[in-house]
NUTORNU-233793 format. One record per residue: residue number from 1; x, z, y of N, C-alpha, C, O in turn. Coordinates in steps of 0.02 Angstrom, whole numbers. Layout:
<mido><n>NUM</n><n_px>X</n_px><n_pz>Z</n_pz><n_py>Y</n_py><ca_px>X</ca_px><ca_pz>Z</ca_pz><ca_py>Y</ca_py><c_px>X</c_px><c_pz>Z</c_pz><c_py>Y</c_py><o_px>X</o_px><o_pz>Z</o_pz><o_py>Y</o_py></mido>
...
***
This chain:
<mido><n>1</n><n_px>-4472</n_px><n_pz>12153</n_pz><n_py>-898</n_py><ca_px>-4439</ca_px><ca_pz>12216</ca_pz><ca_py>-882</ca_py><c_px>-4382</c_px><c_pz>12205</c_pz><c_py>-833</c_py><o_px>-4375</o_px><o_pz>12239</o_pz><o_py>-782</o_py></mido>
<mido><n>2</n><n_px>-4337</n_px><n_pz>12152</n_pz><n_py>-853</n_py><ca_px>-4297</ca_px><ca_pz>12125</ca_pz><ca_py>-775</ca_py><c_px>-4312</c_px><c_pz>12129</c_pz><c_py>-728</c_py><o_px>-4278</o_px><o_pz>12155</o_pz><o_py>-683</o_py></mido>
<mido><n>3</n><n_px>-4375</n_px><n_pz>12101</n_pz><n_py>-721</n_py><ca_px>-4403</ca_px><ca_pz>12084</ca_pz><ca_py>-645</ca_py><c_px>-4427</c_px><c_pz>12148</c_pz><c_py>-598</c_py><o_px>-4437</o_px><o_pz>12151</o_pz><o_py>-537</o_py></mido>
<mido><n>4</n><n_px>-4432</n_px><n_pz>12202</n_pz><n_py>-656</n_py><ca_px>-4454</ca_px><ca_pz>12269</ca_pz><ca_py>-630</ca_py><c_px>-4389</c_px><c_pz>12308</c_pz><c_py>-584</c_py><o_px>-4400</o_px><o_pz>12347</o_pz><o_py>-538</o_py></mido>
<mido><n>5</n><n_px>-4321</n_px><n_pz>12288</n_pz><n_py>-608</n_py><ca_px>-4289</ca_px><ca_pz>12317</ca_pz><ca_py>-628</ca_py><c_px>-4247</c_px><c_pz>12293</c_pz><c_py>-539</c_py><o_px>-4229</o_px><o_pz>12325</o_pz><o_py>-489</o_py></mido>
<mido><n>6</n><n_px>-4246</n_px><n_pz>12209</n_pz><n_py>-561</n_py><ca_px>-4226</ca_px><ca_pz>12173</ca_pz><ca_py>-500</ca_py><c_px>-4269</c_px><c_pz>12195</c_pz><c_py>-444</c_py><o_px>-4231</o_px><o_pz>12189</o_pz><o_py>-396</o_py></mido>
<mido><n>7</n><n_px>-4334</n_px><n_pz>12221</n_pz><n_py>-419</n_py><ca_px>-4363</ca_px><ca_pz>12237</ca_pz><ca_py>-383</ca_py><c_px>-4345</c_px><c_pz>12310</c_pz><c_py>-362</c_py><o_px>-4339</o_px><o_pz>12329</o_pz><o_py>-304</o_py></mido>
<mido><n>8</n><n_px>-4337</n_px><n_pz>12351</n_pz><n_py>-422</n_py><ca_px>-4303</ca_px><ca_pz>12397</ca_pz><ca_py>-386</ca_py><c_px>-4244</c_px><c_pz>12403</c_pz><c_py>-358</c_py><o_px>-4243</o_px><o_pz>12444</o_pz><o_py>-312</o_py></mido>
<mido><n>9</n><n_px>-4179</n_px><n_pz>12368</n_pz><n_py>-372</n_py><ca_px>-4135</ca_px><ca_pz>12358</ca_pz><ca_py>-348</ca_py><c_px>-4149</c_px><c_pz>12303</c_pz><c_py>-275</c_py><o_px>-4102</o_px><o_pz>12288</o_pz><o_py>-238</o_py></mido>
<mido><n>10</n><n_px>-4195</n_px><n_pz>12286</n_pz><n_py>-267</n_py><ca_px>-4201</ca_px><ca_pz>12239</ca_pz><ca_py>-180</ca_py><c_px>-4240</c_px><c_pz>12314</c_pz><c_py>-142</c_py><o_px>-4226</o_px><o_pz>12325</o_pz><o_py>-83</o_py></mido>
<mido><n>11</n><n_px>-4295</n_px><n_pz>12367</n_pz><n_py>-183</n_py><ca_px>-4309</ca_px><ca_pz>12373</ca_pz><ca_py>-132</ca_py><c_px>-4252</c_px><c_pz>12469</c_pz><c_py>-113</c_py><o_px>-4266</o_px><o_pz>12512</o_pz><o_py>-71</o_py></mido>
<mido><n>12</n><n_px>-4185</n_px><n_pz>12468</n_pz><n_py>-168</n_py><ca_px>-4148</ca_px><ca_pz>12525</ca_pz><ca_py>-149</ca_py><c_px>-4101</c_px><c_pz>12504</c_pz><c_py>-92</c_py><o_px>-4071</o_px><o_pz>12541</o_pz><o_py>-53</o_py></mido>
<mido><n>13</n><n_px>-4099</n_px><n_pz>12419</n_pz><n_py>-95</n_py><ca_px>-4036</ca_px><ca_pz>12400</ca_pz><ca_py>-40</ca_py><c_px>-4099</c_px><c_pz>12399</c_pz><c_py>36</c_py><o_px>-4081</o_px><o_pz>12407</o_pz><o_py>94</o_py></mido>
<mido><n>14</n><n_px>-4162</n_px><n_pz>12389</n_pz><n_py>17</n_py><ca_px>-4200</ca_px><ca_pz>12389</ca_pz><ca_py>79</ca_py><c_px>-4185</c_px><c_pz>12454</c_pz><c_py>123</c_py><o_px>-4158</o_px><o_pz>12453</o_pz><o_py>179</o_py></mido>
<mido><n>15</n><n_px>-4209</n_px><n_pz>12515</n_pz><n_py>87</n_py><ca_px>-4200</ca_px><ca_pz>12582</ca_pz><ca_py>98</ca_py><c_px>-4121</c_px><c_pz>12613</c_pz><c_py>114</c_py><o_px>-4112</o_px><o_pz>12666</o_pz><o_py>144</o_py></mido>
<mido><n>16</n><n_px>-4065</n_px><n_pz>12569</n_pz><n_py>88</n_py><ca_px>-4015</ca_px><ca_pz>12579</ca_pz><ca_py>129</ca_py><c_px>-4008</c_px><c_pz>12570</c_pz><c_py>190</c_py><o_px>-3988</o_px><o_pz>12605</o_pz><o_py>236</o_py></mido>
<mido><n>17</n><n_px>-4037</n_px><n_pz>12496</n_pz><n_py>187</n_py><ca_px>-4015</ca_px><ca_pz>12469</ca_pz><ca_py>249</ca_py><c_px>-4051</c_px><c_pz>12507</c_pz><c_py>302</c_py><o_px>-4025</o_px><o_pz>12515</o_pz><o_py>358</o_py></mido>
<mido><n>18</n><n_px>-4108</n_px><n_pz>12530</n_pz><n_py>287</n_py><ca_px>-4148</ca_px><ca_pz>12565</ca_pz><ca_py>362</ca_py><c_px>-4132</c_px><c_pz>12628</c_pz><c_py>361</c_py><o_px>-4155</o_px><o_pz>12655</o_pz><o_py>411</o_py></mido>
<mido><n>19</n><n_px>-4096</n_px><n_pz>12674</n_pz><n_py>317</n_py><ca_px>-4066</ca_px><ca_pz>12719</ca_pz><ca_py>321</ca_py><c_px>-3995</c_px><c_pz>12711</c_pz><c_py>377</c_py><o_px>-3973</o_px><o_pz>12757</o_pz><o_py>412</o_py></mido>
<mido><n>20</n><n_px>-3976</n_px><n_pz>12656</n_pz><n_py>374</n_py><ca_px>-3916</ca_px><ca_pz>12634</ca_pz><ca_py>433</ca_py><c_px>-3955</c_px><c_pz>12619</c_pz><c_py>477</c_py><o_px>-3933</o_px><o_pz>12631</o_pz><o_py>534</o_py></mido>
<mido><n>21</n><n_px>-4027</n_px><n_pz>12588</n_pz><n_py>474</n_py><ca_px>-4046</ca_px><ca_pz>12575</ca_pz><ca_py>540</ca_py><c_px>-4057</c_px><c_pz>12648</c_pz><c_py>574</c_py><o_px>-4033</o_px><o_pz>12654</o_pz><o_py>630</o_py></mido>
<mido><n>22</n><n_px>-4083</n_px><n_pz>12692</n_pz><n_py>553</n_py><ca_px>-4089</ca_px><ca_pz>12766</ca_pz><ca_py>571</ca_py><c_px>-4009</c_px><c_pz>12774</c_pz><c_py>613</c_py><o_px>-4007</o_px><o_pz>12776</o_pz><o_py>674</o_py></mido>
<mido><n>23</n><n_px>-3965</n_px><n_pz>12776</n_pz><n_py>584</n_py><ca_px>-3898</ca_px><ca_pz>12800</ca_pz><ca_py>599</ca_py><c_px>-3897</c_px><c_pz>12763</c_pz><c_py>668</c_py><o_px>-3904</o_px><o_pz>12796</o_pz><o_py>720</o_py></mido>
<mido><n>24</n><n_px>-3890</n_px><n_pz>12697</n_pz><n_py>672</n_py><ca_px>-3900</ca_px><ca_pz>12667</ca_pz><ca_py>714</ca_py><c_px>-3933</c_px><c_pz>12665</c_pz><c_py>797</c_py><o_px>-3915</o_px><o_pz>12657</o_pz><o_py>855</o_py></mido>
<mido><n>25</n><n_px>-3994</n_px><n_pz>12681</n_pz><n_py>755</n_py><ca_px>-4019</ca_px><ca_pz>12711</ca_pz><ca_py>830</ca_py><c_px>-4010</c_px><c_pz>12754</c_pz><c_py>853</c_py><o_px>-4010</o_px><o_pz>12751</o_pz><o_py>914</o_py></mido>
<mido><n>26</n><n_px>-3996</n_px><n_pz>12818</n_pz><n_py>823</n_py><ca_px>-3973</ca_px><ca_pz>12887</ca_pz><ca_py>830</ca_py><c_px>-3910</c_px><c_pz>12870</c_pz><c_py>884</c_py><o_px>-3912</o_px><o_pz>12883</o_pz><o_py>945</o_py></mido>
<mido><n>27</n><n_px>-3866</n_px><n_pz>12844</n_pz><n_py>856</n_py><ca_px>-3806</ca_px><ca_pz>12830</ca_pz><ca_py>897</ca_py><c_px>-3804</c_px><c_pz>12793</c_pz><c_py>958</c_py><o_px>-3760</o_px><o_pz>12793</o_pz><o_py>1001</o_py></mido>
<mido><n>28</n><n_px>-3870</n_px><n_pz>12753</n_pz><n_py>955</n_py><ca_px>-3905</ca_px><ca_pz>12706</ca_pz><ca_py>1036</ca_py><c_px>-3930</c_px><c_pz>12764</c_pz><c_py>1054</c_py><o_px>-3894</o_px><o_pz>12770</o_pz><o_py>1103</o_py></mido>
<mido><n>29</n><n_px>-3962</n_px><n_pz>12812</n_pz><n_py>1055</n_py><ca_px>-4008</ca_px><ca_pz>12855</ca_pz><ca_py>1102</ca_py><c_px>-3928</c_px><c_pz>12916</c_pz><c_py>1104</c_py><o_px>-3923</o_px><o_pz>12932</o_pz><o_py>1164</o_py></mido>
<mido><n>30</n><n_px>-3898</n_px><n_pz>12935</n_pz><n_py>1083</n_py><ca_px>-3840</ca_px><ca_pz>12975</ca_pz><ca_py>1112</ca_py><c_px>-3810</c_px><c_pz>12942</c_pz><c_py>1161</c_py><o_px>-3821</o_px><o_pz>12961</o_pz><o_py>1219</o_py></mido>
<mido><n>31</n><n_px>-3766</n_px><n_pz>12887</n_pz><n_py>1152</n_py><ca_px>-3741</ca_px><ca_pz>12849</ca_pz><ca_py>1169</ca_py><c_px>-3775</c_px><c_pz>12816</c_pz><c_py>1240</c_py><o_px>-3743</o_px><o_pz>12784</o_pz><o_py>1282</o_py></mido>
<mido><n>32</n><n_px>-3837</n_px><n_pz>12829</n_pz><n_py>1245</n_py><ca_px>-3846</ca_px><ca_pz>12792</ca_pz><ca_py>1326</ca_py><c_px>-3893</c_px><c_pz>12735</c_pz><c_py>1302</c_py><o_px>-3946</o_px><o_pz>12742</o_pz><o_py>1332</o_py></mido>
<mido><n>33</n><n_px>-3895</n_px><n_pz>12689</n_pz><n_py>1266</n_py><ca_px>-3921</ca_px><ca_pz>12628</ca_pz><ca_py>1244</ca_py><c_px>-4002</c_px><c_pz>12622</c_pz><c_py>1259</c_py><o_px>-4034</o_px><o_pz>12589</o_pz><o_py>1300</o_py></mido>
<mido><n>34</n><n_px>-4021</n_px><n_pz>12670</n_pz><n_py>1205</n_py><ca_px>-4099</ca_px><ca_pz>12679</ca_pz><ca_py>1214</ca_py><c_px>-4097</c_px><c_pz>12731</c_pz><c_py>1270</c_py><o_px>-4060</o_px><o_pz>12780</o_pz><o_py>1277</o_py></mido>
<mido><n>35</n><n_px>-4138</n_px><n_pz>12710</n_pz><n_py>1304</n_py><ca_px>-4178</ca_px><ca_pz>12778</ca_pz><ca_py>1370</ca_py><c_px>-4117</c_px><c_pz>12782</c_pz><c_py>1416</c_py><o_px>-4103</o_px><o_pz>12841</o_pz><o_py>1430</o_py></mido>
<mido><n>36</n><n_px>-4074</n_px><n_pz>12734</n_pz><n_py>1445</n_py><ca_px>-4025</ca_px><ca_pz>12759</ca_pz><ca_py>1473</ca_py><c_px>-4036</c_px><c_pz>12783</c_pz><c_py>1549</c_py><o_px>-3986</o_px><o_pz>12807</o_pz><o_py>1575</o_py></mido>
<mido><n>37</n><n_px>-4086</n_px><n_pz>12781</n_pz><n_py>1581</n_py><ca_px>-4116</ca_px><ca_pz>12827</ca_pz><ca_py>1632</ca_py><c_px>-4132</c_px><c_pz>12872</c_pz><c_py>1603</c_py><o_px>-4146</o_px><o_pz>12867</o_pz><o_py>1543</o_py></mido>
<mido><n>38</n><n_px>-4139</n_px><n_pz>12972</n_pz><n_py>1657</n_py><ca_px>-4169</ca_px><ca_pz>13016</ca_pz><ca_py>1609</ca_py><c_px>-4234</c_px><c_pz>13026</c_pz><c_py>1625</c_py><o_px>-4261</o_px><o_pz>13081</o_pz><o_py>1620</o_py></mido>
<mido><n>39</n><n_px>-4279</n_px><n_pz>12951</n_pz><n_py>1653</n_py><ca_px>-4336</ca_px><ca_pz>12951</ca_pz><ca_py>1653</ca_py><c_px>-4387</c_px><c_pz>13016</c_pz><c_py>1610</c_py><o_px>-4413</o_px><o_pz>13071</o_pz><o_py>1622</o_py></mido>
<mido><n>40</n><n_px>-4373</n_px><n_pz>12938</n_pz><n_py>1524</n_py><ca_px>-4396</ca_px><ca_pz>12969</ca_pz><ca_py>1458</ca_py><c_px>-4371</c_px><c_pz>13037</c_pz><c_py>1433</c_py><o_px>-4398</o_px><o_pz>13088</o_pz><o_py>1412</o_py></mido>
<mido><n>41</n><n_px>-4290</n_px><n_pz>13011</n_pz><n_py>1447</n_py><ca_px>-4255</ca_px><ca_pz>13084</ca_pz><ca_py>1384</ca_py><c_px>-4215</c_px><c_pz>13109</c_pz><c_py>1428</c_py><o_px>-4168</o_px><o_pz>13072</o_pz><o_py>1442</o_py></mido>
<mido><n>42</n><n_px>-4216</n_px><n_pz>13166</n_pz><n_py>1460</n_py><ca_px>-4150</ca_px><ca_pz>13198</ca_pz><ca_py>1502</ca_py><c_px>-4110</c_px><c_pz>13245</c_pz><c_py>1445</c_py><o_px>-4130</o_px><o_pz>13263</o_pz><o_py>1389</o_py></mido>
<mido><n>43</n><n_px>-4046</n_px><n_pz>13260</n_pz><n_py>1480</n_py><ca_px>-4000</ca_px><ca_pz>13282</ca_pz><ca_py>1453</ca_py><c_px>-4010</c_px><c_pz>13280</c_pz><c_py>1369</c_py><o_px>-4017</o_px><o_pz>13230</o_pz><o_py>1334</o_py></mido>
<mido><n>44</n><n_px>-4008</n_px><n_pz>13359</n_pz><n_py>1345</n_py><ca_px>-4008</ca_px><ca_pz>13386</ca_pz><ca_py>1286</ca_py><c_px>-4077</c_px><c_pz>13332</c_pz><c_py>1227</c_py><o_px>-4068</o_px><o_pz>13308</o_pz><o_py>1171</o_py></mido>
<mido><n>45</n><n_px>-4110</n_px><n_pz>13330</n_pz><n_py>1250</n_py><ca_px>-4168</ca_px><ca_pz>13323</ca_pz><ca_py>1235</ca_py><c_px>-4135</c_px><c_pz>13243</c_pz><c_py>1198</c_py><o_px>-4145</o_px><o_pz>13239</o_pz><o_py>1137</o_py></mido>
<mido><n>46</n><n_px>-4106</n_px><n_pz>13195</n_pz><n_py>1224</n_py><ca_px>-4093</ca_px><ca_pz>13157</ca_pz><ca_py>1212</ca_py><c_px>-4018</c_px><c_pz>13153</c_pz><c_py>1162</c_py><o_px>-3991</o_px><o_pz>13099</o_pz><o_py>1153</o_py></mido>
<mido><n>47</n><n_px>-3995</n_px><n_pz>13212</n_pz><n_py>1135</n_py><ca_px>-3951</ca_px><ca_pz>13221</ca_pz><ca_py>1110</ca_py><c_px>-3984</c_px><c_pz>13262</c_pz><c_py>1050</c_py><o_px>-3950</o_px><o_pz>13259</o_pz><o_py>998</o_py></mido>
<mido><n>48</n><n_px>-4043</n_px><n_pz>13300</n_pz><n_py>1045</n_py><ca_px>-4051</ca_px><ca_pz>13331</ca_pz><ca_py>991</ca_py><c_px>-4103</c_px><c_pz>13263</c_pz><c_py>955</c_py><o_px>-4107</o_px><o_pz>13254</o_pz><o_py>894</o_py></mido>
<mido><n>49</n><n_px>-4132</n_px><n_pz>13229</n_pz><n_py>999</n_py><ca_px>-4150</ca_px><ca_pz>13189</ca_pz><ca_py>941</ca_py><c_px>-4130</c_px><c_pz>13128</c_pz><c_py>918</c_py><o_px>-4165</o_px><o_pz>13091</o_pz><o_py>884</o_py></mido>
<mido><n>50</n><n_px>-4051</n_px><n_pz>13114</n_pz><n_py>942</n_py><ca_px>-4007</ca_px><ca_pz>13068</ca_pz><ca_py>916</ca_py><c_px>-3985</c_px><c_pz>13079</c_pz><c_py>866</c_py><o_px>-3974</o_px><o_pz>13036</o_pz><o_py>823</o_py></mido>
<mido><n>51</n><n_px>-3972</n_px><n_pz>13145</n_pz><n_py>861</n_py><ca_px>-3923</ca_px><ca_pz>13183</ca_pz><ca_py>794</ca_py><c_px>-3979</c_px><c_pz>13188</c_pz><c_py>766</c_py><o_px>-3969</o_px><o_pz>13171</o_pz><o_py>708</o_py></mido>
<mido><n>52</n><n_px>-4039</n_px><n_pz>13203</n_pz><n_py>774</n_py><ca_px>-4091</ca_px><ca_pz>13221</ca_pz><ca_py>695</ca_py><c_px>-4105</c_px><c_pz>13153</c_pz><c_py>648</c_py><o_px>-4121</o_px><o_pz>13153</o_pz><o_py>589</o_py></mido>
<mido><n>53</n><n_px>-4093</n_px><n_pz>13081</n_pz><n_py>701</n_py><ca_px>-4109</ca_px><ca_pz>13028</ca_pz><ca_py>678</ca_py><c_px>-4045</c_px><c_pz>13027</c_pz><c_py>643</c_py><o_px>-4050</o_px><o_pz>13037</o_pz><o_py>582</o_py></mido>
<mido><n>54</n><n_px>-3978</n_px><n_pz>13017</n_pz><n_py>667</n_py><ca_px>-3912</ca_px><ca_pz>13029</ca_pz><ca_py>657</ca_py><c_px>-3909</c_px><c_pz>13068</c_pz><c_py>569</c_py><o_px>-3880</o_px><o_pz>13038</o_pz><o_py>523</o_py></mido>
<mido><n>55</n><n_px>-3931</n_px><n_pz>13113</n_pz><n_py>561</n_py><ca_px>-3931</ca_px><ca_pz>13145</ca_pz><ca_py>517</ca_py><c_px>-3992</c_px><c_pz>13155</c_pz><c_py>454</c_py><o_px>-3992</o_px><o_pz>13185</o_pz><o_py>400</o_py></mido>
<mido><n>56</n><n_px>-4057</n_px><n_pz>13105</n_pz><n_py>499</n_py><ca_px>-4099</ca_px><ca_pz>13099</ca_pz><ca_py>432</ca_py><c_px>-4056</c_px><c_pz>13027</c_pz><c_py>404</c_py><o_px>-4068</o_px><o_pz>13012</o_pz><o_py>346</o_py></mido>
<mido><n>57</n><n_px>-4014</n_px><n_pz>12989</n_pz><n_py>436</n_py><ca_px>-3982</ca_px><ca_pz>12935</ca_pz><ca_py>405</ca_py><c_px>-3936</c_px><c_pz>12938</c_pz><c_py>351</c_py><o_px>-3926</o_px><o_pz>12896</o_pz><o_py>308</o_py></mido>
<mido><n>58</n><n_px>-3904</n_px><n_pz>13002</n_pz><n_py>359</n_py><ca_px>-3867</ca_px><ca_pz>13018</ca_pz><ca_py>322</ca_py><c_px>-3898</c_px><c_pz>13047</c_pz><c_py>277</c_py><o_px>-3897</o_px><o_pz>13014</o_pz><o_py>225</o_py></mido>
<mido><n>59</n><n_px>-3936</n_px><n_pz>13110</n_pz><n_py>272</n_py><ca_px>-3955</ca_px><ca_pz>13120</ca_pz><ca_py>210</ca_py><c_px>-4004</c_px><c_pz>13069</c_pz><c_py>164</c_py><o_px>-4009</o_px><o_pz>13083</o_pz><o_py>104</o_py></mido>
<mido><n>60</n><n_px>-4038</n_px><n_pz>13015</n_pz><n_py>188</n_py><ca_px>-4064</ca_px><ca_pz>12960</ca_pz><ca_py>152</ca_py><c_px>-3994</c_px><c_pz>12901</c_pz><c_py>126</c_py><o_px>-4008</o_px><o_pz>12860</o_pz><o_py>82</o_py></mido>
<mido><n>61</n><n_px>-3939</n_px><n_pz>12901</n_pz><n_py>148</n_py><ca_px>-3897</ca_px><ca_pz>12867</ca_pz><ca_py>119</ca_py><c_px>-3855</c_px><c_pz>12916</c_pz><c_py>56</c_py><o_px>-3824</o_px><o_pz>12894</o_pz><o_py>8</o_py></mido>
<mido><n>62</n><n_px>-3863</n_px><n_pz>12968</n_pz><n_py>69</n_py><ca_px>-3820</ca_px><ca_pz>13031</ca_pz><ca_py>9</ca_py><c_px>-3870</c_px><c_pz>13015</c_pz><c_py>-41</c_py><o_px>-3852</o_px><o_pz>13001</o_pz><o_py>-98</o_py></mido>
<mido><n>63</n><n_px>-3945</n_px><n_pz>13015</n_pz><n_py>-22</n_py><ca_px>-3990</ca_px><ca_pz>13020</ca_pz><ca_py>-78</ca_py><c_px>-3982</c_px><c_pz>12964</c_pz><c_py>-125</c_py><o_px>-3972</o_px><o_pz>12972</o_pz><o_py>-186</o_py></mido>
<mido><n>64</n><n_px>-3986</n_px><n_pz>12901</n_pz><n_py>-92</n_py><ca_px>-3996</ca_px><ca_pz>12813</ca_pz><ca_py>-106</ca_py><c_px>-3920</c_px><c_pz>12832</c_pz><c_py>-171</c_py><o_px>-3923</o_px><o_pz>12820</o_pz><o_py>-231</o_py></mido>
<mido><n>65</n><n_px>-3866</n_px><n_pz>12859</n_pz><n_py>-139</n_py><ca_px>-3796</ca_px><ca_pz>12830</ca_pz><ca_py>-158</ca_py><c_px>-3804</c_px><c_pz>12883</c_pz><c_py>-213</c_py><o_px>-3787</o_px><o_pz>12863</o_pz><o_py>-268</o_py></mido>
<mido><n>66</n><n_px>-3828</n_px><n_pz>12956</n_pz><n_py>-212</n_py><ca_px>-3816</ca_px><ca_pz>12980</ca_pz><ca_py>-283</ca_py><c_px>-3882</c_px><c_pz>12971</c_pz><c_py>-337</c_py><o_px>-3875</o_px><o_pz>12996</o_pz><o_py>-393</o_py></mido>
<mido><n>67</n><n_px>-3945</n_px><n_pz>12937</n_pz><n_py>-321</n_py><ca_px>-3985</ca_px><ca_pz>12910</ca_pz><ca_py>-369</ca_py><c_px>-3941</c_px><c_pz>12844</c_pz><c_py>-401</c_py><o_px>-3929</o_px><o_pz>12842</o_pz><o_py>-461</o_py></mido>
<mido><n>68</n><n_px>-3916</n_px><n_pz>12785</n_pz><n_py>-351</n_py><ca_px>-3865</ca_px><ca_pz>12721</ca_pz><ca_py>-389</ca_py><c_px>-3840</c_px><c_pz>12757</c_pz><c_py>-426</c_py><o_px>-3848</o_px><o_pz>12744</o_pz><o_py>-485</o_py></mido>
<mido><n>69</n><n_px>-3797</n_px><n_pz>12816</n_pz><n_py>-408</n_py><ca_px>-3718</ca_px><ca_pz>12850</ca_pz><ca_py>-448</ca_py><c_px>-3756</c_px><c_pz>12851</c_pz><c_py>-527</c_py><o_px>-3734</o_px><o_pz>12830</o_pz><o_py>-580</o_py></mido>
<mido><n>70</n><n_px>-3825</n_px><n_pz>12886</n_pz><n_py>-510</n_py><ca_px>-3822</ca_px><ca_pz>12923</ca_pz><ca_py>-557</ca_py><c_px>-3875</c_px><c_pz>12869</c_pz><c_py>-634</c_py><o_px>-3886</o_px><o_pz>12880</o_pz><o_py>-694</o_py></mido>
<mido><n>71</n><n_px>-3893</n_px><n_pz>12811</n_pz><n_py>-584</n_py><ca_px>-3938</ca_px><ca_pz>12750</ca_pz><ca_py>-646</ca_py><c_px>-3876</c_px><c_pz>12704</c_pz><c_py>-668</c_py><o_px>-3891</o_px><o_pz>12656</o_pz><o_py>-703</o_py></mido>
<mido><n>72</n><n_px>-3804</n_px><n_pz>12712</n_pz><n_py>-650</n_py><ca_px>-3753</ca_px><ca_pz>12665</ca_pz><ca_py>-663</ca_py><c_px>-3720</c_px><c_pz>12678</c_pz><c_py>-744</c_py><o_px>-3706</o_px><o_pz>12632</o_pz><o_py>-782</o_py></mido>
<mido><n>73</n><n_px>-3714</n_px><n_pz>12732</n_pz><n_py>-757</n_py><ca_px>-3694</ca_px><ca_pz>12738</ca_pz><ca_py>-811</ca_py><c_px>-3744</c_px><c_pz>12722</c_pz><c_py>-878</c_py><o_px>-3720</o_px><o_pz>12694</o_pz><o_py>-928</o_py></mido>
<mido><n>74</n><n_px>-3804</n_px><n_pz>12738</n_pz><n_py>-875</n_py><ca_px>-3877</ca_px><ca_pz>12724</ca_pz><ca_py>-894</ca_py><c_px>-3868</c_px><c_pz>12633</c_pz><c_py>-902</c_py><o_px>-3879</o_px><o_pz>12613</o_pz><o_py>-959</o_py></mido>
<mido><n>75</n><n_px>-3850</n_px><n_pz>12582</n_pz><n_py>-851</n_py><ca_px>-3880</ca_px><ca_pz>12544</ca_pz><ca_py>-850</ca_py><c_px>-3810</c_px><c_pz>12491</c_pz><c_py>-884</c_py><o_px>-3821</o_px><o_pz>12433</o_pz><o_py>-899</o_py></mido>
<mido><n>76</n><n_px>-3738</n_px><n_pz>12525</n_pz><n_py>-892</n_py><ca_px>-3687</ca_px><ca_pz>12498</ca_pz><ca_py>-941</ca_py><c_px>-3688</c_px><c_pz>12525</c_pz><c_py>-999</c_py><o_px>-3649</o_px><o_pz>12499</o_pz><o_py>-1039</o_py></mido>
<mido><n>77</n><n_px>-3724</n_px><n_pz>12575</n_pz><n_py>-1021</n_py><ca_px>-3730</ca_px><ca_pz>12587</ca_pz><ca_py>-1095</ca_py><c_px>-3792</c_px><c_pz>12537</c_pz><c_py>-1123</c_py><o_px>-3790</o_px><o_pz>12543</o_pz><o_py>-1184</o_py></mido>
<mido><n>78</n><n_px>-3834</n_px><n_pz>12502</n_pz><n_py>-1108</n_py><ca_px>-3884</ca_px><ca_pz>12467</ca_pz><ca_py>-1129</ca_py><c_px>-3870</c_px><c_pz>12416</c_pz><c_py>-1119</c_py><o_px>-3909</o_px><o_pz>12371</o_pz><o_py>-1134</o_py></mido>
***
């Protein structure tokens, strides 16, 4: 039952972490980084889908941080 337990805890820090990778890139494609000719992405175009990445990052880190919040108390009473 540990090992179930330890697996879920490697794969909620996995799902953090690419939840920052989301944020991450979001902030490379605003920022100029990714596509910095407007070959691929001109203007706007390259700003609305920085912020959607920008912001699916965030709501997958709210999610990650209030499922932990909410297995922490659960997992010091046992």
């Amino acid at each position: 039952m540990s090992e179930i337990r330890a697996g879920q805890k490697v794969l909620e820090w996995i799902t953090l972490f690419l939840a920052l990778v989301f944020i991450g890139v979001g902030v490379s494609v605003v920022s100029g980084i990714f596509f910095p000719k407007p070959m691929f992405m001109e203007g706007t175009l390259r700003y609305v889908l920085g912020f959607i990445l920008i912001g699916y990052g965030l709501v997958r880190i709210t999610m990650i941080a209030r499922r932990l919040k909410r297995k922490k108390p659960f997992a010091e009473k046992t």
